[in-house]
N, C-alpha and C positions, 0 to 999 in steps of 0.2 A: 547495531547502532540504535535501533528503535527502542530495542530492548533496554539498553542502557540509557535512554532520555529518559523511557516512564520510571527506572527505578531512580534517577536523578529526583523527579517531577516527586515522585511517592515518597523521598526518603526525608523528607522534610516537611514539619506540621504547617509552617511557613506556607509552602509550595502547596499542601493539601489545602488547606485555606481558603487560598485564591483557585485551586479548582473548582472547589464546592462553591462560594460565590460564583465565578462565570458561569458553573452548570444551573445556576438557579437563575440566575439573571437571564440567561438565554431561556430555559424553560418558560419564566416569567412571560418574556416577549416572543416566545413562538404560540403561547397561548392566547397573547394578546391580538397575534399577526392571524392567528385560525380563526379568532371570535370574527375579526374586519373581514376576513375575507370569508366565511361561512354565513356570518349573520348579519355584520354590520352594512355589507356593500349589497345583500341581498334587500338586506331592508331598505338601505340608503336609495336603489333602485327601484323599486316601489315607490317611495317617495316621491321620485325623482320623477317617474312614468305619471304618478296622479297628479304633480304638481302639472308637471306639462299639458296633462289633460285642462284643468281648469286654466292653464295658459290659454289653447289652444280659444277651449269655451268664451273666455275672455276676450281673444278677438275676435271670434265669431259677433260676440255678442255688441263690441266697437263697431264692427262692421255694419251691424243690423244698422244701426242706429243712426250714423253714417247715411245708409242708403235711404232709411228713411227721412231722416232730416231731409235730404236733397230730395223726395218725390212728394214731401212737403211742400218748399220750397218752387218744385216746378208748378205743382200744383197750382199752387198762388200767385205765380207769374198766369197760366193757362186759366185761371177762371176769374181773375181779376176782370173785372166788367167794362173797365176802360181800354182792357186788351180786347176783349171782347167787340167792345160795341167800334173801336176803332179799325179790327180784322172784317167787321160786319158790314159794317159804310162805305169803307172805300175813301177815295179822295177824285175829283173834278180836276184838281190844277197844280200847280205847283207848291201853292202856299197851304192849302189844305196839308198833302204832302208835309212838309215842315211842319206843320202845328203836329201832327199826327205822329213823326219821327220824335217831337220832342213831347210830348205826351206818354211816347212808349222808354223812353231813354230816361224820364221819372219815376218811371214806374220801375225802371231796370234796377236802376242806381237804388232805388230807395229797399230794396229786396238782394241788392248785393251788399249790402252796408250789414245786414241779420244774416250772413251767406257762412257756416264754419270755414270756409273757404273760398275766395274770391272767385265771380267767376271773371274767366280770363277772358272769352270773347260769347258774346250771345248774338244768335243769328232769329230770326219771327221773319217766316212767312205769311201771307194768306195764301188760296188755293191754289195760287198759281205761280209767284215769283217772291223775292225778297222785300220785306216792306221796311225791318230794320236790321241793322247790324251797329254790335256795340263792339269795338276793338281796342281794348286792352292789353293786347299782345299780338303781333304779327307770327307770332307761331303755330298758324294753324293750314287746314286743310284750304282751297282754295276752291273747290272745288263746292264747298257750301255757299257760296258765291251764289249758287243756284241750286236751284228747289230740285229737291230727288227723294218723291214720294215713297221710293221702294225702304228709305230705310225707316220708317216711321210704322209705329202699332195702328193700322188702320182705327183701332175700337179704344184708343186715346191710352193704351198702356205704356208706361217710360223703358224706353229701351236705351241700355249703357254700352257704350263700344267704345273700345282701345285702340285707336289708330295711329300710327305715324309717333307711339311714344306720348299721345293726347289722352285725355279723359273726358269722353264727349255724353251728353245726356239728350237724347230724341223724344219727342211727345207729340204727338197728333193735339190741336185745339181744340175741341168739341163745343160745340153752342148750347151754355149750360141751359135751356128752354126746350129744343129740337133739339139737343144731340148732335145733330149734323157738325162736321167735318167743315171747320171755318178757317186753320191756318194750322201751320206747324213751327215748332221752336226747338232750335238747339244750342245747350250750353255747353261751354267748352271749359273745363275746371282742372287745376295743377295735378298730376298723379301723384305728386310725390306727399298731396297732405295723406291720400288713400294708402299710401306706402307706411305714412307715418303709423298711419291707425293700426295696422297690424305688424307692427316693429315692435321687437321687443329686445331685450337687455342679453338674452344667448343668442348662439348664433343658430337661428332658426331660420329655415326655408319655408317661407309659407308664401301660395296661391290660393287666388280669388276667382271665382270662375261664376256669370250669373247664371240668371234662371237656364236662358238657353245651353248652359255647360259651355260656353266661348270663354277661355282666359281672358279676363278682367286688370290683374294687376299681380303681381310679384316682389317680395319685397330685397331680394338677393340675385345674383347672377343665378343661373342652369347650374347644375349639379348632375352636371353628366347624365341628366335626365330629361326628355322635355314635359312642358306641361300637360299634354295628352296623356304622357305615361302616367303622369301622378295623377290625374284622372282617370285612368282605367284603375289604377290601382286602388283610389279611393274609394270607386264604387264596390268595391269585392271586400269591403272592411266592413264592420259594425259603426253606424254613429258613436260617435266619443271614446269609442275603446281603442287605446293603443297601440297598434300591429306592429311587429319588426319586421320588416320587409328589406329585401336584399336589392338593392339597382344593377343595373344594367353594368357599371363600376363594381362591382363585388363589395360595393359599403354598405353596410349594417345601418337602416335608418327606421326610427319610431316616429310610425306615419298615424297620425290624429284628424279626424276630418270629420266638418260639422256642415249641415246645412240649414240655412237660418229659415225664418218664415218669408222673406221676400222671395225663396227659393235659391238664395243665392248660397255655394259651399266653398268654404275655409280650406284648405287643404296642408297642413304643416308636416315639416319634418325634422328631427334634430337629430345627431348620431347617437346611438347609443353607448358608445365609448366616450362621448360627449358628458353626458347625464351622467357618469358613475366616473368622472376624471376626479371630482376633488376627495370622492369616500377613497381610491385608488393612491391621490396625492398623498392624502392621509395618512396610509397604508405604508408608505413611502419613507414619509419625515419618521412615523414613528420605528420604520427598521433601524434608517439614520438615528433618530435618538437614544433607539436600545444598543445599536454597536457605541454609538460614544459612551453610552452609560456604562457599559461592559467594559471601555476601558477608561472611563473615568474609576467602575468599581473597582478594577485590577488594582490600579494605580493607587486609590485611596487605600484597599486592601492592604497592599504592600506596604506603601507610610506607617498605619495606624498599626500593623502587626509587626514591623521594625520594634516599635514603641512597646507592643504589648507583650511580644516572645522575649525581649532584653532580658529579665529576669533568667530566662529557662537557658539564654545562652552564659550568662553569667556562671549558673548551678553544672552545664557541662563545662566550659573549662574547668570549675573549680574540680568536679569528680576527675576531666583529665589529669590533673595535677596531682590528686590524691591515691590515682593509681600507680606514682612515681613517688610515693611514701611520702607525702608532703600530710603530717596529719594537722600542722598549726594552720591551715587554712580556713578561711570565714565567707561569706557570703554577706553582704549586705543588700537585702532588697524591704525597704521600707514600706512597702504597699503591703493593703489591707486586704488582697484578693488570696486565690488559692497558691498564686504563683509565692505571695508573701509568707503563704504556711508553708509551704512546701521548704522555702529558704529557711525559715524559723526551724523547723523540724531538722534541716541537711543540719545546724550550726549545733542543736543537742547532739544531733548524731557525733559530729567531729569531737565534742566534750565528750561525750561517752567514750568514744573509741584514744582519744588520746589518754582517756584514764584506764584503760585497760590494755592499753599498750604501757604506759609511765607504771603500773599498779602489777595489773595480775600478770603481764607480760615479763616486768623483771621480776617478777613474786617467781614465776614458774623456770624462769633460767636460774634463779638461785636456789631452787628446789634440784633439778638437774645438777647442778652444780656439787652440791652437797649431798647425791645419790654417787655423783661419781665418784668420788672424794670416799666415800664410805665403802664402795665396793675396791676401791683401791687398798684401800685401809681392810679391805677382807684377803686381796691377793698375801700382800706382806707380811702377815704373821702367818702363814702357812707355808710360803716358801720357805722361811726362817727355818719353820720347825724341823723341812725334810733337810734342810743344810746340813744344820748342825746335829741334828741326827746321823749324816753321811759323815762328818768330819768326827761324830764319837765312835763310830764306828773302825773308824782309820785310824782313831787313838788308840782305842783299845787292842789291837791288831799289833801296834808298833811300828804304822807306814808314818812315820812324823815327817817326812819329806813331803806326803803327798799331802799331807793331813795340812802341812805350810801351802801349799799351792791352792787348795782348797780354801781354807782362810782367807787367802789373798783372792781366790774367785767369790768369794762372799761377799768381801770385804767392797769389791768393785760393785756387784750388786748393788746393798745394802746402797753406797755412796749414790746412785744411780736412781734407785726408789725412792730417795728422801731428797732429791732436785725438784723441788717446786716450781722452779722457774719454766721445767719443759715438758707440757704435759703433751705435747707433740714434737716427733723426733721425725730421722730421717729411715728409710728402710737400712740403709747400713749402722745406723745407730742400733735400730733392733737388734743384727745380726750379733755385736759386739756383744750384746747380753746374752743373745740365746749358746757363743763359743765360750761367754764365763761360766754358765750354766751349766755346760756339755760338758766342758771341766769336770765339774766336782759329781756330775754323774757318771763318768766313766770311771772314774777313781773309785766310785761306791759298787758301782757293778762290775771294776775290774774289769775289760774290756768286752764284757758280757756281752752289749750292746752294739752292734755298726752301724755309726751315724751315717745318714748323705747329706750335705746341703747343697743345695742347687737351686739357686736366686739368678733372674736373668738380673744384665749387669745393666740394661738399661732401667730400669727399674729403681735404682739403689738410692737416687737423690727423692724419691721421692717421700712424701709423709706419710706416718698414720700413727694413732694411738700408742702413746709408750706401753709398753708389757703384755701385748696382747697376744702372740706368736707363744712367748715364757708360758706361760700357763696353762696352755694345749698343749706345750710339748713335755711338760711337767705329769700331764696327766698321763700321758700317755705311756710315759714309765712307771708313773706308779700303781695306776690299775691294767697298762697292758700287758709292758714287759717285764716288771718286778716278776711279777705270778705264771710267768713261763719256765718251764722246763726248758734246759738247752740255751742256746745261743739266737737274741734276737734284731731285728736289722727295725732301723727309722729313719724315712725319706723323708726331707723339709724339703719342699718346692716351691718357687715363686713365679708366674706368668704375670704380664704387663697387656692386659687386654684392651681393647678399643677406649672403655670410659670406665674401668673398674681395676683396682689390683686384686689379684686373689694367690690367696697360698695353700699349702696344701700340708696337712703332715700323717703322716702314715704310716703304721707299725704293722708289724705280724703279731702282736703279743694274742692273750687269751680272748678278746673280744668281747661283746655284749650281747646279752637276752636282745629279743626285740622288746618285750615288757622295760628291762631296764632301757633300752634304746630312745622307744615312746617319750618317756618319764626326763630323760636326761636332761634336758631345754625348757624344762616345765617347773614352777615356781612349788608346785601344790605336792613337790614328789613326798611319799612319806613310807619309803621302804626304811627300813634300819643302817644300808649303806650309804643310802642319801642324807642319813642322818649324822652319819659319823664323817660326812665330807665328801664322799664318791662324785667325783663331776661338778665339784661346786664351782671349779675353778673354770670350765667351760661356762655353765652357765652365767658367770660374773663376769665373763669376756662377752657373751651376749648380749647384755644388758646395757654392758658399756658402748659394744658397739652401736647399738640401738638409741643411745642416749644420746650420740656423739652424731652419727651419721643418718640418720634413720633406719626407717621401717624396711627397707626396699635393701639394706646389707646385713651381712650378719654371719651366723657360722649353720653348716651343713653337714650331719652326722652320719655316716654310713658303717655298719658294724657289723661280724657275722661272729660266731663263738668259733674259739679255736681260729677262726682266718685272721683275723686283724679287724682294725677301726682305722677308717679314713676321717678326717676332718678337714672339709673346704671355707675358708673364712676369705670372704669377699667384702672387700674395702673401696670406697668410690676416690679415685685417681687426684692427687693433692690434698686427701686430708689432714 
């Protein structure tokens, strides 16, 4: 069954075609699909890794800026000298008090208003207990309510801490003159501008972790990881260089981690099936577009080669036709391509061959014709001559009975040879000639001679060649049994074989040389008995047969000296 698909597939230029397009159109895009997936997705990820690095740098570098804006910012709350000198003094009374909350609450406001970030609630101690609070949001710890020295940098450095979901900022006051430790402040600021600062457009996991390595800020849920791990893991990396690192989840992530000059470190991750999803997407549409191309190309194949083989189906029906002897047949194909010469060329060819069918074709049957005609015209005057040679014979003698019987067997002859109208008869028509024949040879040999015939009788309707049988068996008394001493015997035979008639006739008389045997069927003979007629009459039966029926029938000489001469003439069935 396979078998007979590809010879289906191959026996048509058609079909070849659209193989050879799909096989190139697919080579096409499997070269394109090896480039994306050898070079391009290799490269794409490269790409994809540095961009993320200078991602990664870029929030780092938000971040710095970030942290320092706000230790700016504290700064100038903390050494502001009306903070100062008001943390320094103290207050007597109530009203003191009041002047001094609103003193410090101008000073808030006017430093929240230049703030990237509002703060939400700011708390100012002195050394001992709460001197203001600004409340902006009731969302905070309560617990700042009162002064708790432990979480503050004794030596005035800003310490940031994430509590309860808050984003808090601690600073020791220092007495910019003495140094000394005069009050402390904490600001309480939204995380989510901090969140903002290192959000970015992919979906990237990045932590914030400050100096002292305590998580800061996160800007995505947990990933099956917690922040300690991506802390441990950041420290075993290179700054800025890309790791893939596997989690604790079996996911593939490109882990980037900076640590800035405040000492504060960045720590991001993004997947790496993440990073190379669109070069992959890519990869994708264009398979999708190489198979619809593949059968866009089939399909247009097919259209446009409908169109452009027409010609070549046209030129095979027309040869089918022409091998059904159709030779007035034309081709019309009007284009100017190969297919147009090729049509132009078939329509000579058909002129040529209708002229040599209409021309040399009946030029060579009336050649035949007029070969046959003339070798007929050679049997009839030589029969003639041995008749009435046998009936002067019978005159001179004084048999005038037999010598009238003879005349009358002539006479039927004669009448029979000069019928135009039938130059094919039936096997029992022959026989009627070869009994008029046997006639006036028996008379002349005086019953010298004992015939046999023996024709099978299915046989008898059939056709073949007027006079062909006459003239072999003519020969055969004149050069077999005339020149016999003694008494001689001649079998006519007919068998009816599968797709051929053949006859047979066969004497005892004196026989042939092989020399003459060779020579007998041959045009070129030039012995002196060939000369004066010996066997003409056989060979003029060959040539006829030859002329009539073809190559492949004819007559068959068997001869031995002193034994006899066989002759097999085979004729093809209804000629």
């Amino acid at each position: 069954m396979l078998r007979q698909f590809f010879v289906f597939l191959l026996s048509n230029v058609k079909h070849k075609l659209i193989i050879l397009t799909t096989l190139i159109l697919v080579f096409v895009i499997a070269i394109i699909e090896t480039f994306i997936y050898l070079v391009a997705i290799p490269r794409e990820a490269h790409y994809a890794v540095e961009y993320n690095r200078q991602e990664v740098l870029a929030i780092s570098e938000r971040l710095e800026d970030t942290v320092s804006l706000y230790n700016l910012l504290t700064s100038a709350l903390t050494m502001d000298s009306e903070v100062q000198q008001t943390l320094k003094t103290g207050y007597s009374n109530g009203m003191e008090e009041i002047l001094q909350n609103f003193k410090l609450e101008r000073i808030v406001s006017l430093k929240n208003i230049i703030s990237p970030d509002k703060f939400l609630n700011v708390f100012i101690y002195d050394t001992t207990k709460l001197r203001y609070r600004m409340n902006l949001s009731n969302d905070f710890d309560t617990t700042f309510l009162k002064l708790n020295k432990g979480i503050y940098n004794a030596e005035g450095g800003i310490v940031w801490k994430a509590e309860n979901g808050n984003m808090y900022i601690h600073r020791a006051i220092r007495d910019v003159g003495s140094l000394k430790v005069i009050g402390y402040i904490t600001l309480m600021v939204e995380s989510k501008y901090l969140k903002s600062r290192i959000q970015t457009a992919t979906n990237r996991y990045t932590y914030v972790y400050d100096e002292s390595e305590q998580p800061v800020v996160q800007n995505l849920p947990d990933i099956k990881a917690n922040s300690f791990y991506i802390l441990d893991q950041s420290k075993r990396i290179k700054k800025g260089v890309p790791t893939d690192i596997t989690l604790p989840s079996s996911e593939h992530m490109l882990l980037t981690t900076y640590k800035s000059n405040s000492l504060w470190r960045v720590s991001s991750l993004v997947s790496i099936q993440e990073l190379t999803q669109s070069t992959r997407d890519i990869g994708y549409h264009i398979i999708e577009i190489g198979l619809a191309g593949i059968l866009l190309g089939i399909l247009f194949i097919w259209i446009s080669s409908s169109f452009l083989f027409r010609p070549l189906k046209d030129l095979i029906h027309a040869m089918n036709r022409f091998e059904q002897d159709n030779f007035s047949l034309r081709v019309d194909i009007k284009r100017r391509d190969e297919f147009g010469f090729v049509g132009r060329s078939f329509n000579k060819m058909m002129d040529k061959i209708n002229y040599l069918v209409s021309e040399v074709y009946q030029k060579e049957i009336s050649q035949k014709e007029a070969e046959y005609k003339a070798l007929k015209a050679q049997i009839n005057p030589h029969f003639l001559y041995n008749t009435l040679e046998t009936i002067r014979l019978l005159s001179s003698f004084g048999n005038n009975a037999d010598a009238e019987k003879a005349t009358v067997a002539l006479a039927r002859l004669l009448k029979t040879s000069i019928d135009k109208k039938k130059d094919i008869i039936t096997v029992r028509e022959e026989l009627d000639i070869i009994r008029s024949y046997l006639t006036i040879q028996n008379m002349r040999f005086q019953d010298k001679v004992e015939v046999s015939v023996t024709i099978d009788e299915s046989m008898m309707d059939h056709t073949l060649p007027r006079f062909i049988l006459q003239p072999i068996i003519e020969n055969a008394f004149q050069h077999g049994l005339e020149n016999k001493l003694g008494e001689g015997r001649l079998y006519i035979n007919g068998f009816l074989l599968e797709n051929a008639l053949k006859f047979q006739v066969i004497d005892d008389g004196v026989g042939m040389s092989e020399k003459m045997l060779q020579s007998l069927l041959s045009e070129d003979r030039i012995s002196e008995s060939d000369k004066s007629g010996t066997g003409n009459g056989i060979l003029n039966v060959q040539k006829r047969i030859r002329l009539l029926c073809g190559e492949s029938y004819g007559l068959t000489v068997n001869s031995s000296p002193n034994f006899g001469t066989i002759v097999d003439i085979l004729l093809p069935r209804g000629t």
